[in-house]
C-alpha positions in Angstrom: -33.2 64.9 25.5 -30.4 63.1 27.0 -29.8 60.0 25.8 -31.1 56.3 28.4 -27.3 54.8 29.8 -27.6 51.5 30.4 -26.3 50.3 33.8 -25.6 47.0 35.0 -25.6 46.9 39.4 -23.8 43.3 40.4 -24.1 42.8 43.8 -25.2 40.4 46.3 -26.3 43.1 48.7 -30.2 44.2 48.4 -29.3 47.7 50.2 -26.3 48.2 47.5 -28.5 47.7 44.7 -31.3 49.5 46.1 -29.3 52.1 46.8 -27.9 52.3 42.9 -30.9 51.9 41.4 -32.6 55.2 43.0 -29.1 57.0 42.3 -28.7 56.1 38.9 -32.8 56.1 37.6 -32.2 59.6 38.9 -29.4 60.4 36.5 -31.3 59.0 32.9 -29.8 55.7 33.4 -31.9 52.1 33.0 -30.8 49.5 35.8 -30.6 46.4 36.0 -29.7 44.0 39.2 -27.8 40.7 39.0 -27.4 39.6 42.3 -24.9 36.4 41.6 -22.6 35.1 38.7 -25.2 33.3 37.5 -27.8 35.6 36.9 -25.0 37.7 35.1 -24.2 34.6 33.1 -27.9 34.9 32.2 -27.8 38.4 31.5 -24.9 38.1 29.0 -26.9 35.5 27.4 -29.4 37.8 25.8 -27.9 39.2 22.5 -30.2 41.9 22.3 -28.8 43.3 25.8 -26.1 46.7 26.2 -24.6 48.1 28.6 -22.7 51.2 29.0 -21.6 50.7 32.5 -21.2 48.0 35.1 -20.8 48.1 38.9 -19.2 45.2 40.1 -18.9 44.2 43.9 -15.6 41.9 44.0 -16.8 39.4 46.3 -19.8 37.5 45.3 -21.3 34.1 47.0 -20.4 32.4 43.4 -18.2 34.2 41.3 -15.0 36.8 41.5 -15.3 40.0 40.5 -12.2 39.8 38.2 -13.1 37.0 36.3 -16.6 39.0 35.9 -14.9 41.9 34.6 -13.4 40.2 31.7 -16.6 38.5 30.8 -17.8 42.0 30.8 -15.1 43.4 28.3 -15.1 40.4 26.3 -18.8 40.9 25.7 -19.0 44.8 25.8 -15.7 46.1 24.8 -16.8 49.9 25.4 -18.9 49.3 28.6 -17.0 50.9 31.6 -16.6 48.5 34.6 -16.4 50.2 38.2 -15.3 47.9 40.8 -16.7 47.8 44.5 -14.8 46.6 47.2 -14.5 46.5 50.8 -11.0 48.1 52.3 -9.1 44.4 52.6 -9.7 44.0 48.9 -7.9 47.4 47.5 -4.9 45.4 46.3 -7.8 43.3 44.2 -9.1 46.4 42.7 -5.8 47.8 41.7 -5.2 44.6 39.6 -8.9 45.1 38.5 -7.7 48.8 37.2 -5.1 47.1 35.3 -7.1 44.7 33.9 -9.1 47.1 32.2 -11.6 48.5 35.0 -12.0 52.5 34.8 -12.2 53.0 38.6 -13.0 51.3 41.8 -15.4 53.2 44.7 -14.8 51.8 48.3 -17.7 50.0 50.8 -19.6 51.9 52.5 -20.5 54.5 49.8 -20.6 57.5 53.0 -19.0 59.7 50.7 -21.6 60.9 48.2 -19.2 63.6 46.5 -16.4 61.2 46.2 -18.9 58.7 44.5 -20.4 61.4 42.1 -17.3 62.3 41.1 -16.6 58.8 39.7 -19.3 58.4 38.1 -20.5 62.0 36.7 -17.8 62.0 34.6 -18.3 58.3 32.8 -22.0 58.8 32.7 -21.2 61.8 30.6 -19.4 60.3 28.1 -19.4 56.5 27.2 -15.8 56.4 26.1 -12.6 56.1 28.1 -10.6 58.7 28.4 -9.3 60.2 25.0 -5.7 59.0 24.7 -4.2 62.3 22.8 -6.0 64.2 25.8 -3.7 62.1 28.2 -0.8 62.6 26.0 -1.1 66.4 26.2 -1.2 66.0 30.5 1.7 64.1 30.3 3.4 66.6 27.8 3.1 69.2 30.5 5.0 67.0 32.9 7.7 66.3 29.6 6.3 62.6 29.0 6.3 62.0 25.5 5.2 58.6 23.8 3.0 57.6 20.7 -0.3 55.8 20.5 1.5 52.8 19.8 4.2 52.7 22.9 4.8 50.6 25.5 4.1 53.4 27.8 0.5 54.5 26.5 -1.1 51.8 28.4 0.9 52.7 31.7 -0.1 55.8 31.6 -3.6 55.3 31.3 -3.3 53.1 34.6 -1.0 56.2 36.2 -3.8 58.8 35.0 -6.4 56.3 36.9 -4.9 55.5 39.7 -3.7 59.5 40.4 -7.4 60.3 41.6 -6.7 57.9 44.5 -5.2 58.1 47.6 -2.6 55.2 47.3 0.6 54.9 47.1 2.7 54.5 44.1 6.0 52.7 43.4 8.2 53.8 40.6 10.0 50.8 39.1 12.6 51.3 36.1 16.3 51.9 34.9 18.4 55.2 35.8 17.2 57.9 33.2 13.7 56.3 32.1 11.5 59.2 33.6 10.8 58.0 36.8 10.9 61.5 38.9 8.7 62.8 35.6 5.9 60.3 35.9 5.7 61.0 39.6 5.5 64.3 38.5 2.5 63.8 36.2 0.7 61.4 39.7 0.8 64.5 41.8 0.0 67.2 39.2 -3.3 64.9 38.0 -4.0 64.3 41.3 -6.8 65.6 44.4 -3.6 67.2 45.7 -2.2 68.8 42.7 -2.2 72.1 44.8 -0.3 71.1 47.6 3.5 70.4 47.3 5.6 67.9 45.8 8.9 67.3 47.4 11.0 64.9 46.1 14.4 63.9 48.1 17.3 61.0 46.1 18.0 58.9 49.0 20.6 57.5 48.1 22.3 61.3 47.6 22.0 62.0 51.4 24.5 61.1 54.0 23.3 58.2 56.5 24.2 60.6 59.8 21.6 63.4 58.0 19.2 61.1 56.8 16.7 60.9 59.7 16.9 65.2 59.9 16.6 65.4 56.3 13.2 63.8 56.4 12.0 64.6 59.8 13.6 68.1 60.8 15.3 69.0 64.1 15.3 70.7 66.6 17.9 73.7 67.4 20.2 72.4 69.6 19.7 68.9 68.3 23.5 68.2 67.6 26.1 70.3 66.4 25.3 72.6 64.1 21.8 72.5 64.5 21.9 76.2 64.8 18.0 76.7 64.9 15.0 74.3 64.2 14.6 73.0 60.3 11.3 71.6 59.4 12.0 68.0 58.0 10.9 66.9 54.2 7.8 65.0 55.8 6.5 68.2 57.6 7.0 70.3 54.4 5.7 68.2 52.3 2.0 67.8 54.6 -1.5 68.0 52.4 0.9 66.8 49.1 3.3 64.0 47.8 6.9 62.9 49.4 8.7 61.6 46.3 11.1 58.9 47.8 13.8 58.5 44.6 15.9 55.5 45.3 13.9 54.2 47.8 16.5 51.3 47.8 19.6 52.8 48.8 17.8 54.2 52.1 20.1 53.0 55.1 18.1 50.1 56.7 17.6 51.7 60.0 16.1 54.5 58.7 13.6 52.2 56.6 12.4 51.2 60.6 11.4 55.1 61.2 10.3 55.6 57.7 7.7 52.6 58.2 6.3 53.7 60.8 6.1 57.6 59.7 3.9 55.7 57.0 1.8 53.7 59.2 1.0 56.5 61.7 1.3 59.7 59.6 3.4 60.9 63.0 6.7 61.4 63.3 9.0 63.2 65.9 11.8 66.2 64.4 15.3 65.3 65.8 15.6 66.3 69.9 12.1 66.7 69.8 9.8 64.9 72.2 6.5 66.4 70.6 4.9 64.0 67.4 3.5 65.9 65.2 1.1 64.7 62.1 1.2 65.1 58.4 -1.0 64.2 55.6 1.1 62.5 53.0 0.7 60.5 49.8 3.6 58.3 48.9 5.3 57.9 45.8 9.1 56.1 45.5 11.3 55.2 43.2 14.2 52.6 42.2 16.0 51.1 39.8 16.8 48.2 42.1 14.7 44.8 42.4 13.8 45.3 45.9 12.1 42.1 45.7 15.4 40.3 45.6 17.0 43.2 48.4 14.4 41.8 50.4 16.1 38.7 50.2 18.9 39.8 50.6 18.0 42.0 53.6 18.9 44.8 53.0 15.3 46.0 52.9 12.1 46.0 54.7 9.7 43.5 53.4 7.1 45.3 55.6 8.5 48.6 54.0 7.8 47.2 50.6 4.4 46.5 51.2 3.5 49.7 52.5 5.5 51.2 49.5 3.9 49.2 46.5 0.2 50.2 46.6 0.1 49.6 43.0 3.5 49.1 41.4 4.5 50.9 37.7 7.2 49.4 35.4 9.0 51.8 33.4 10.1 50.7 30.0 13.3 51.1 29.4 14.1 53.3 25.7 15.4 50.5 24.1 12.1 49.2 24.5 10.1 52.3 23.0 13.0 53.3 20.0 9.3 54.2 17.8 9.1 57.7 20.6 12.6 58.1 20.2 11.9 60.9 17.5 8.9 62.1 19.8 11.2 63.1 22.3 13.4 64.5 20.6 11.8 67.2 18.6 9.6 67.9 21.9 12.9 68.5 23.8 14.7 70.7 20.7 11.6 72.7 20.1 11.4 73.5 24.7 14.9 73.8 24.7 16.2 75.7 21.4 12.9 77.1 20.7 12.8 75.6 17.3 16.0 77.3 16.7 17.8 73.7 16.2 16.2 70.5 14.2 17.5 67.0 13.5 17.1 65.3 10.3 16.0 61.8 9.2 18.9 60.2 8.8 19.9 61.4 12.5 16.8 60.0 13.8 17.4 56.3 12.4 21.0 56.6 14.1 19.5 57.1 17.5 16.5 54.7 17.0 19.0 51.8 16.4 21.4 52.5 19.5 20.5 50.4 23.3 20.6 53.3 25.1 22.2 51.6 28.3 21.5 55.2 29.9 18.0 56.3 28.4 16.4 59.4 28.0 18.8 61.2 30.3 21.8 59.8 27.9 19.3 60.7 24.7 19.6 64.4 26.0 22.6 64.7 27.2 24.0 63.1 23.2 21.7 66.2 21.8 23.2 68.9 23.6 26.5 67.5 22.9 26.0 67.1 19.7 24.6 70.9 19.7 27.6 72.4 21.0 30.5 70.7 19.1 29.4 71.2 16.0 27.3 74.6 16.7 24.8 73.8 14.2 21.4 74.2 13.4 20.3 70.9 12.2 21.5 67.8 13.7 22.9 65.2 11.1 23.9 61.3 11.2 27.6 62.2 10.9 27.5 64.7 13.8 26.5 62.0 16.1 29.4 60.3 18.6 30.7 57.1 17.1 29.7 55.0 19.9 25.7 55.1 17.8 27.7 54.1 14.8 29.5 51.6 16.1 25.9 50.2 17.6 23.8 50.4 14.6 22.9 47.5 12.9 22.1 47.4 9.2 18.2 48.1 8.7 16.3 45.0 8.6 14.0 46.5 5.5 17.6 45.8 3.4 18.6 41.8 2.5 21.7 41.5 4.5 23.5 39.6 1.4 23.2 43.3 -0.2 26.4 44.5 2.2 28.4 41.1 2.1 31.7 40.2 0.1 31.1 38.9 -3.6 28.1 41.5 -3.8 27.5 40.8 -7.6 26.6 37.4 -7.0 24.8 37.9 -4.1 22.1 40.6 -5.8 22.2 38.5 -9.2 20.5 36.0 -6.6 18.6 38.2 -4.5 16.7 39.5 -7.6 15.9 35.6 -8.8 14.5 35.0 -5.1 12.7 38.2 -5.3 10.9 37.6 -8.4 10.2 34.1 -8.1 8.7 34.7 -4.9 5.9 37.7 -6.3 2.4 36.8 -6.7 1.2 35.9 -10.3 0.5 38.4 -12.5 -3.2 38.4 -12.0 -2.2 39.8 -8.2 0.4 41.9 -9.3 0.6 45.6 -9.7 3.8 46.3 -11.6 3.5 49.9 -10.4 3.4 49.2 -7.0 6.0 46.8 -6.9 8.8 49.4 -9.0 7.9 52.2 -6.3 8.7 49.4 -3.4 12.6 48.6 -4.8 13.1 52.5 -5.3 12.7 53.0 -1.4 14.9 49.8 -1.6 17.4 51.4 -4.0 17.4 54.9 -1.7 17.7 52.8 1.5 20.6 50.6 0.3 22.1 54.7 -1.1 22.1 55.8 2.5 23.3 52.7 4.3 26.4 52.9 1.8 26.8 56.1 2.4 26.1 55.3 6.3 29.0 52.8 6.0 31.7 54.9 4.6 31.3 58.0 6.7 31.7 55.6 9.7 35.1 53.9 8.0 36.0 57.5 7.5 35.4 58.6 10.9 32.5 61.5 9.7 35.4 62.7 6.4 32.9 63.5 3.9 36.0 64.9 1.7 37.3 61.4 1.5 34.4 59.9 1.2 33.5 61.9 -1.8 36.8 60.4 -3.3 36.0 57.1 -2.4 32.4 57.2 -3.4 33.0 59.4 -6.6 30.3 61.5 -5.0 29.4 65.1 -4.0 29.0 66.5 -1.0 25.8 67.5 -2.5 24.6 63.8 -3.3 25.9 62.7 0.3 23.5 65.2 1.6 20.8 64.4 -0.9 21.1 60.7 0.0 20.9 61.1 3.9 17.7 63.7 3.5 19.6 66.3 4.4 18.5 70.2 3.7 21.2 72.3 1.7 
């Protein structure tokens, strides 16, 4: 037998929860009705109560619906929260989603397969959605990130907010993945199966700019040997992916706007409008917030743009996928044919990356085809990462200062004075801790020298009075 979901109904509306309570009864699930904040103040009261899922109307005579939400979450940490809302309050449920809700449905509920699909799946399973599921989606779409990254979250809110019909701006520096994550909206999305067409718009001429997007007519001007269909008629029943929204010539951003507002457009010497179904996505790595101010955009533009708005992190920001991406990208390009060792990985984990993923792959492959090799190593790397690496903050700084004998004769008095007593100490545990030291301060040395040396391992085997094959051993490095 399947087992009783719990369901809370908020909403001041008898015919809402009415309407709820046959739907969901008839689905396994117990209801319950709070028809005002205070009667869900009451319920969550009650220690014994749980809920699996909520419903929660957004406008109540005595409370908001986001402030109930995070009551809701605060108490019930796994219970799902759906928000309901009338169409003026969409940008309210966005910020609901990012809050923590799994999904808003819109007043009135006419659509009973759009509503089922929302809440089949949830009433299936009581937890979100599995996070390494996600991460495989956004693998096909070449995302990459860890459990732990800034992006996880995002794209959680990205995988929710694909199923809807909204539009989506992209925010984030050049190379960060922008094109990729619209990418992943459109290929998780009801449209996956129409097209995505994706046009830089900052790469186009001003004088083509209107054809580009809305096609022409033969005749049209010169050259316009026979009629082109425009990026907004080819891109009908699918997503227009508008990268660099920003650098859009401003009277364009007039006939854009009103493309958007209408879904009709006219194709250049053409008197005839004709209508497309679009979903929006754009792009920029401008603050168009400020070009607003400026005026060199649209404000009205922007609003229509930023359904919900996404913040890309920047690489610097997320150095723990760094290695991630790295292997993922090695094993689709190379086949597995090239690998990059440890001490590689720490170089490019400690660098800014002023130009991000894009300048990640472009070192690799540059890398790859100077030194034709099969395994990428710290000393192959360009000397602009060396020159950017700081010293590894797991290593006492005073350890790679002038008058070193000094210095560790007093680091290892501070060290040992500072231990627990003995009672609390495992001597074991403590001797395996300052041989990772000991191997760590090894390969920064070693680090150090082949960046004095500009990458000579010959004379740095001199300098050292090394090997090559303890330089290698030192930096993890296969034979």
């Amino acid at each position: 037998m399947t087992e009783t979901r719990h369901v809370l109904v908020i909403d001041d509306e008898v015919e809402v929860t009415s309407f709820f309570t046959y739907l969901l009864e008839g689905k396994n699930c117990e209801v319950r009705i709070a028809n005002s904040g205070r009667e869900v103040q009451a319920i969550l009261s009650d220690p014994a109560t749980l809920f699996h899922l909520a419903l929660v109307d957004l406008k109540l005579p005595d409370a908001n619906g986001l402030e109930l939400l995070t009551l809701l979450k605060e108490r019930y940490p796994a219970c799902e929260v759906i928000i309901m809302t009338g169409y003026s309050t969409i940008q309210s449920a966005i910020t609901a989603i990012q809050n923590g809700a799994k999904d808003y449905l819109e007043k009135p509920f006419d659509d009973l397969e759009a509503l089922e699909n929302v809440l089949n799946p949830i009433l299936d399973s009581f937890t979100t959605h599995d996070p390494q599921d996600l991460s495989y989606h956004a693998l096909q779409y070449g995302i990459t990130y860890s459990t732990s990254s800034p992006l996880a979250n995002l794209m959680s809110i990205a995988y929710k907010l694909a199923k809807k019909n909204i539009n989506v701006l992209i925010q984030g520096e050049t190379g960060t993945g922008k094109e990729l994550m619209a990418r992943f909206i459109h290929g998780t999305s009801m449209r996956s199966q129409g097209p995505f067409i994706g046009i830089n718009c900052g790469a186009i001429p001003d004088s083509l700019m209107e054809s580009e997007l809305f096609g022409h007519e033969k005749g049209a001007f010169t050259h316009a040997v026979k009629t082109r269909k425009g990026f907004f008629e080819l891109a009908h029943q699918g997503t227009l992916f508008l990268d660099e929204i920003g650098e859009s010539p401003f009277p364009i951003q007039v006939k854009l706007l009103r493309a958007m507002e209408t879904g009709e457009f006219m194709r250049v010497g053409s008197e005839t409008p004709i209508t497309s179904n679009i979903r929006f996505i754009a792009a920029t790595n401008r603050n168009l917030e400020e070009e607003v101010e400026k005026h060199r955009f649209r404000s009205d533009l922007l609003y229509r743009l930023e359904g919900v708005k996404l913040h890309l992190p920047p690489l610097r920001e997320r150095a723990e996928d760094i290695p991630l991406i790295c292997r993922h990208y090695l094993e689709k390009k190379y086949e597995g044919r090239i690998e990059i060792d440890s001490s590689a990985l720490h170089v490019l984990k400690t660098y800014a990356w002023p130009g991000n993923i894009r300048q990640l792959i472009n070192i690799l492959n540059q890398t790859i085809a100077i030194h034709d090799c099969k395994t990428i190593r710290s000393d192959f790397l360009p000397t602009m990462l060396w020159e950017k690496e700081n010293s590894s903050p797991n290593i006492p700084s005073v350890l790679l200062e002038d008058g070193i004998n000094g210095e560790i004769d007093q680091f290892i008095e501070n060290f040992v004075q500072r231990l627990p007593s003995i009672d609390e100490l495992d001597y074991q545990e403590v001797m395996k801790k300052i041989k990772k030291i000991e191997i760590e301060v090894g390969r920064k040395i070693i680090q150090k020298g082949l960046l004095e040396t500009n990458g000579n391992r010959k004379l740095l085997s001199q300098k050292l009075n090394l090997t090559n094959r303890v330089i290698r051993y030192v930096l993890s490095e296969k034979n």
